[in-house]
C-alpha positions, 0 to 999 in steps of 0.5 A, a space after each residue: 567531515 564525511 557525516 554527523 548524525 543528529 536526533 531530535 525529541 523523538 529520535 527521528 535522524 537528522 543526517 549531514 555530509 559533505 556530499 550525496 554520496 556521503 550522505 547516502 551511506 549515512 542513510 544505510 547506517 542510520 538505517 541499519 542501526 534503527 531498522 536492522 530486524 526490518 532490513 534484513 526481512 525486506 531482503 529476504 522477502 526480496 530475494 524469496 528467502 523468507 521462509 528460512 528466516 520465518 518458517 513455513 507461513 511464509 512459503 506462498 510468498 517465497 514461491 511467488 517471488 521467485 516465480 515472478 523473478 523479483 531478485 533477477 529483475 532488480 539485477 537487471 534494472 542495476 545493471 541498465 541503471 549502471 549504463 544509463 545513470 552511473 550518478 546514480 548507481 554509485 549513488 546507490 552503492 553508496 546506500 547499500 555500503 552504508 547498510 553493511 557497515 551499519 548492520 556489521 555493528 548492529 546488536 538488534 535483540 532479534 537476532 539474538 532471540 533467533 540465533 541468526 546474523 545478518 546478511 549481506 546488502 548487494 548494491 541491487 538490493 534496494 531496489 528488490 526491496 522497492 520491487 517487492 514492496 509494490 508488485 502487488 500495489 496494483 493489484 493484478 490477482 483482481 483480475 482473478 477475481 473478476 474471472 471467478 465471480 463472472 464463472 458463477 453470476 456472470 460478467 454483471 457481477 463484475 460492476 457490482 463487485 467493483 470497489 477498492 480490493 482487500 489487498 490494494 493500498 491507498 492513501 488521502 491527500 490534499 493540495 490547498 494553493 496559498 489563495 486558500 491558505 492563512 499565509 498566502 502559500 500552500 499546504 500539502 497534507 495527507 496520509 498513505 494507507 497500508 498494511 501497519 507493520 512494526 516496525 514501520 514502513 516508513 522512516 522518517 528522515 531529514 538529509 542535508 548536505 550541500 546540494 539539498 536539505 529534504 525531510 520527508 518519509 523514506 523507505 527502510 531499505 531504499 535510499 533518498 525520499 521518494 513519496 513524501 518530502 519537503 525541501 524547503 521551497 518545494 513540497 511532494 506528496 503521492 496517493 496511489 493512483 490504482 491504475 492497471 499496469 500489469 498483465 496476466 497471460 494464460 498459457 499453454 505450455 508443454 514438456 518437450 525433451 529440451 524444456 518447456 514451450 509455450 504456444 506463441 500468438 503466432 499459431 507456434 511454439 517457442 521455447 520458453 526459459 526454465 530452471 529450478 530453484 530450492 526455498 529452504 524452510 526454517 523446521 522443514 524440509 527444503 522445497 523445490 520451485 520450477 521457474 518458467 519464463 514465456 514471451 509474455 512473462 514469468 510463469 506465477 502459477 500452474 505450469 505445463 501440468 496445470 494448477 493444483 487442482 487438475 486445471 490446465 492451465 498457467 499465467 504468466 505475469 507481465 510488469 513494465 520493469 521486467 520489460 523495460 529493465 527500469 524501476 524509476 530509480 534515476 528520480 530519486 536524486 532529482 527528487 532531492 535536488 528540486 527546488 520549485 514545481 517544475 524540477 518535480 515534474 522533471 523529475 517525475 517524468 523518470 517515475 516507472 511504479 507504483 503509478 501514483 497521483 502526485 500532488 506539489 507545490 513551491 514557494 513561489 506558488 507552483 502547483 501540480 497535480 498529475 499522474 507519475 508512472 508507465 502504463 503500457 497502451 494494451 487492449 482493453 481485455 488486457 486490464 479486465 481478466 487474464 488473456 489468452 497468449 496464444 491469441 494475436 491481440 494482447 501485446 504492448 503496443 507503446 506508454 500511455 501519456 501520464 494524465 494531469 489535473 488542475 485544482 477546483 477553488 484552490 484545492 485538490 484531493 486525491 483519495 484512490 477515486 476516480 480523478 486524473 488517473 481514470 483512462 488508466 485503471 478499472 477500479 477505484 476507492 469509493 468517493 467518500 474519503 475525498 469527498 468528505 475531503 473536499 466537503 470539509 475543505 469547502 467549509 472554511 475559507 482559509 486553511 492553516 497548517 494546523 488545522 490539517 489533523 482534524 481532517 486526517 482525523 475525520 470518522 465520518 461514514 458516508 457509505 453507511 447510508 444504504 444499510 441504514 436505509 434499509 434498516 429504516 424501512 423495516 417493521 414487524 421486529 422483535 422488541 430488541 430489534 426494534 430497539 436495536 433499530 431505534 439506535 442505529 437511527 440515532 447514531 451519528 454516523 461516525 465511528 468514534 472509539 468510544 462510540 457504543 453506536 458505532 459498534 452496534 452499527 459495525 456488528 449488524 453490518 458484519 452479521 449482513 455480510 455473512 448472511 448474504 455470502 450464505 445465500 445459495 446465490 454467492 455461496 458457490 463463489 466462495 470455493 476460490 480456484 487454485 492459485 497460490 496462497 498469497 493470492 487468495 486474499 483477492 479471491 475471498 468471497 467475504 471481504 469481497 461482499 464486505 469491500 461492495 456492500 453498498 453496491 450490493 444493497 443499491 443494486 436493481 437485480 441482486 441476484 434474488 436475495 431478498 436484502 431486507 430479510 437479510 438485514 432484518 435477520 442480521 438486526 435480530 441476531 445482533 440483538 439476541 446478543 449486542 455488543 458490550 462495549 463501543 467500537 474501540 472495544 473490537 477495532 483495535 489496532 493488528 499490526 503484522 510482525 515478523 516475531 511475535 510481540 513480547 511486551 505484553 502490551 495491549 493493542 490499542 482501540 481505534 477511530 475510523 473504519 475503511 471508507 472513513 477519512 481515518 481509514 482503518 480497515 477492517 474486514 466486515 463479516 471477518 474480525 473488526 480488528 485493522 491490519 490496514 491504516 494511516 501508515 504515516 500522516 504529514 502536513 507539509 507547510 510551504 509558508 516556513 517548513 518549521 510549520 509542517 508536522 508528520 507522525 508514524 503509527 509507532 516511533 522512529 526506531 525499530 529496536 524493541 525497548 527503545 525509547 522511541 520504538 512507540 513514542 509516537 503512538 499516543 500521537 497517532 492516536 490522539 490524531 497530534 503530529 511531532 513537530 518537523 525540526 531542521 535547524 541542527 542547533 536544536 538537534 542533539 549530535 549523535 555521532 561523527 561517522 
């Protein structure tokens, strides 16, 4: 036998062989055959290509790949993955042979639509792919932001604006040991928030061969299960730990006739690496990038010439695995392979980025909860605003220590807050997801498995609390208005679909937004600085306002806005034209995809809202529509495995047409799981490959 492939109710694979090697190259197959479309775009936007596969919307990405040199980083971790962990990388190959047999068999309708065939996977692609995914998870670009907004109002500003950004990812999770459990062991649940995409980002899979039997959630494109599995007596779950651990350098450079320089911390010049490289565009004209190099790191934006706009200036980006030539790739076998608390941990101690908070448990009541990552030990300008790299000061002095955490009454929530991971990063999420995590949690004394979704599922909203208040205190309205208010009060506070309170509540917050980022106060931040495209989105004065908007109307000193004149503005013009319906009338559901949808099908209406449990995002002031949210949910049950559920925001398979290409989104939506089946008698055998 070299492997069988097995699929459940719900399409979901289930692969097994004789060995891992085996196995990994039933994973690129299976893999390709559900997800070719998806794999072929992640090669693209890993090797900066994506502009000839999706035209020219794409080329902001395409320049910043290039610039920060992704692809060549991932040659490099291969190769030093080749020399230190050779188990590994043949391991890896293995995958990336896998994914070439599969998508030389592939009839995706995508590439017929387009007219275009499928290239070829190298053995570093993986881990371009990885690269690429989460070199923005940390979210560097803020330190842009916090450089604009302290140009315009002052390093005050920075604190008052300080909440989780529009472009960083986070997730819930929850640890509940066995002395709170039903069973007597414990339960690990939660749900990783991120940009939807369709297909979706996560596949979830099931691997079985001698060594290990894992179900878990993989990433197309990536081999093993590295952020969500169970094993069978071992459970894993991670949440973003929004820690800073990427640099930004202002550089001084200059032409000679040899190159380019860059001005050194040591008062000299040095010779900085360069070259240039052509981004054909699908419809368009090729473009031509220069790629600079410096000590510090890869030039991403402004050169020797400046920016765009005349300034005369350039960064460069500094990232552990273009330091270290390490991705962490040499966890993922010993993730698979684990069978209590402790080969996890070991594991871990492998993990380089994204720096995560990982939550775990066994069935012999093992717990753990710490932070997974390499943070480098800097000065602390380092991790509030870009640097300056001609001055002594700014280096990469060693690796903090990853931080650990116990549990409090038998339970642990992790929700993007501040926690274990704090001496490492500058910005958090708000508290109120995991408090009301934790609230909810010490509301019953014993937790079973299936209870789990009614948390995952929570649209409580805290941080409505201070726009309410004002609201509250406001008089002298138009009839409307204070009929508008009278409604407010009474609402819930919970933003339910169908919830026309809800929707009220989301359109006067939207109308605050706007008028505060009108005032002749914050106006003048909304012209952002020159950088590239893919960095605006850190730099938007809106969502910015949106994102603190509770610090904004808490704060001693705004600025001298008068907040309750803007908020009674707001409530006046949302009742010369309230909104129609309820909240799942305008939150619907905006998953990005490469090519445009052609079924016809109409978005659905979402629960939830951004510091809400059910976290979909929208952008106050902007559009209510949520390109952020759960991007998979889990509940891992380490009393019988059998017992654990998991849903996507889709379905298994990411062929339009497919049965289970949205088979489970009435699921994700009625806030269900699909069972976890790992018994091969109750599978239906696909193939003998």
């Amino acid at each position: 036998m070299s492997a069988e492939t097995y699929r459940d109710a719900w399409g979901i694979p289930h692969l097994r062989a004789a060995t891992a090697g085996e196995l990994a190259r039933a994973q690129g197959r299976v893999t390709a055959r559900d997800r070719a479309w998806q794999l072929e775009v992640e090669r693209h936007r890993a090797q900066g290509t994506s502009a000839s596969l999706l035209g020219p919307g794409v080329l902001s990405w395409d320049r910043l790949a290039r610039r920060a040199r992704l692809a060549d980083t991932a040659r490099r971790c291969f190769a030093a993955l080749e020399d230190k962990d050779p188990e590994t990388a043949a391991w890896v190959r293995e995958y990336t042979d896998g994914v070439n047999e599969g998508l030389a068999a592939c009839d995706a309708p995508e590439f017929a639509r387009t007219g275009l065939a499928p290239g070829r996977w190298e053995p570093w692609t993986p881990l371009a792919v990885w690269l690429a995914t989460h070199i923005l998870f940390a979210g560097f670009p803020a330190k842009l932001w916090r450089e604009h907004i302290t140009a315009h109002l002052g390093p005050d500003a920075v604190a008052l604006f300080a909440t989780d950004g529009p472009g960083t990812a986070g997730s819930n999770g929850w640890l509940v040991s066995g002395e709170r459990t039903v069973t007597g062991h414990a339960i690990v649940a939660g749900d990783p928030h991120r940009f939807i995409e369709e297909p979706g980002v996560y596949q979830q899979i099931h691997l079985s061969c001698p060594e290990f039997d894992v179900v878990g959630l993989a990433v197309p494109g990536v081999p093993g299960i590295a952020h969500f599995g169970h094993t069978g007596t071992v459970a894993w779950a991670i949440t973003n730990a929004m820690a800073d651990y990427q640099d930004l350098y202002r550089e001084r450079l200059r032409r000679t006739g040899a190159g380019v320089e860059a001005l050194g911390p040591d008062g000299t010049w040095h010779r900085a690496a360069r070259h240039t490289e052509t981004i054909h565009v699908a419809g368009e004209d090729s473009v031509e990038v220069e790629v600079i190099e410096t000590d510090r790191g890869p030039v991403i934006a402004g050169g020797p010439e400046g920016l765009d706009d005349g300034t005369p200036a350039a960064l460069s980006l500094r990232y552990p695995p273009r330091v270290t030539a390490d991705l962490g790739f040499g966890a993922l076998l010993p993730l698979l392979r684990a069978r209590r608390v402790a080969d996890v941990d070991r594991a871990l101690d492998a993990w380089a980025e994204p720096v995560n908070v990982v939550q775990a448990a066994d069935t012999e009541g093992g717990l753990l909860h710490r932070v997974a990552g390499r943070v480098p030990v800097r000065a602390t300008a380092n991790r509030l605003r870009p640097v300056p790299a001609w001055e002594p000061g700014h280096e990469w002095t060693g690796w903090h220590t990853p931080p650990r955490a116990g549990l409090t009454d038998g339970v642990a929530v992790m929700a993007n807050q501040r926690g274990p991971a704090t001496p490492l990063g500058v910005e958090f999420a708000p508290p109120h997801r995991a408090d009301r995590i934790a609230a909810l949690l010490a509301g019953k004394e014993r937790w079973s498995a299936a209870d789990m979704p009614a948390l995952h599922t929570d649209t409580h909203l805290a941080s409505a609390g201070p726009l309410l208040d004002l609201v509250t205190a406001l008089d002298g309205l138009s009839p409307g208005a204070a009929a508008l208010r009278d409604r407010l009060l009474a609402w819930d506070r919970h933003m339910d679909a169908d919830s026309a309170g809800a929707a009220a509540y989301a359109a006067v917050r939207g109308a605050v937004v706007r008028h505060l980022a009108a005032h002749p106060a914050l106006a003048p931040a909304a012209v952002p600085p020159a950088y590239p495209e893919v960095l605006q989105p850190w730099l938007a004065l809106v969502p910015r306002i949106a994102y603190a908007l509770e610090h904004l109307l808490r704060a001693e000193d705004p600025y001298g806005i008068d907040r309750a004149e803007a908020v009674r503005a707001a409530l006046e013009e949302v009742a010369a034209e309230p909104p129609a319906g309820t909240w799942g009338d305008t939150h619907r559901l905006a998953p990005w995809r490469a090519l445009p949808d052609t079924s016809g099908s109409p978005e659905p209406g979402l629960s939830g809202d951004h510091d809400c449990v059910l976290c979909t995002s929208a952008v106050p002031g902007l559009t209510d529509r949520a390109a952020r949210g759960p991007a998979a949910r889990y509940v891992w049950d380490l009393a019988d495995r059998r017992r654990s559920g998991w849903v996507v925001p889709h379905g298994a398979s990411g062929v339009p047409g497919s049965p289970h290409h949205r088979d489970q989104q009435p699921l994700w939506l009625g806030g269900e799981l699909a069972p976890v089946v790992t018994d091969f008698d109750r599978l239906t055998k696909e193939t003998d490959d």
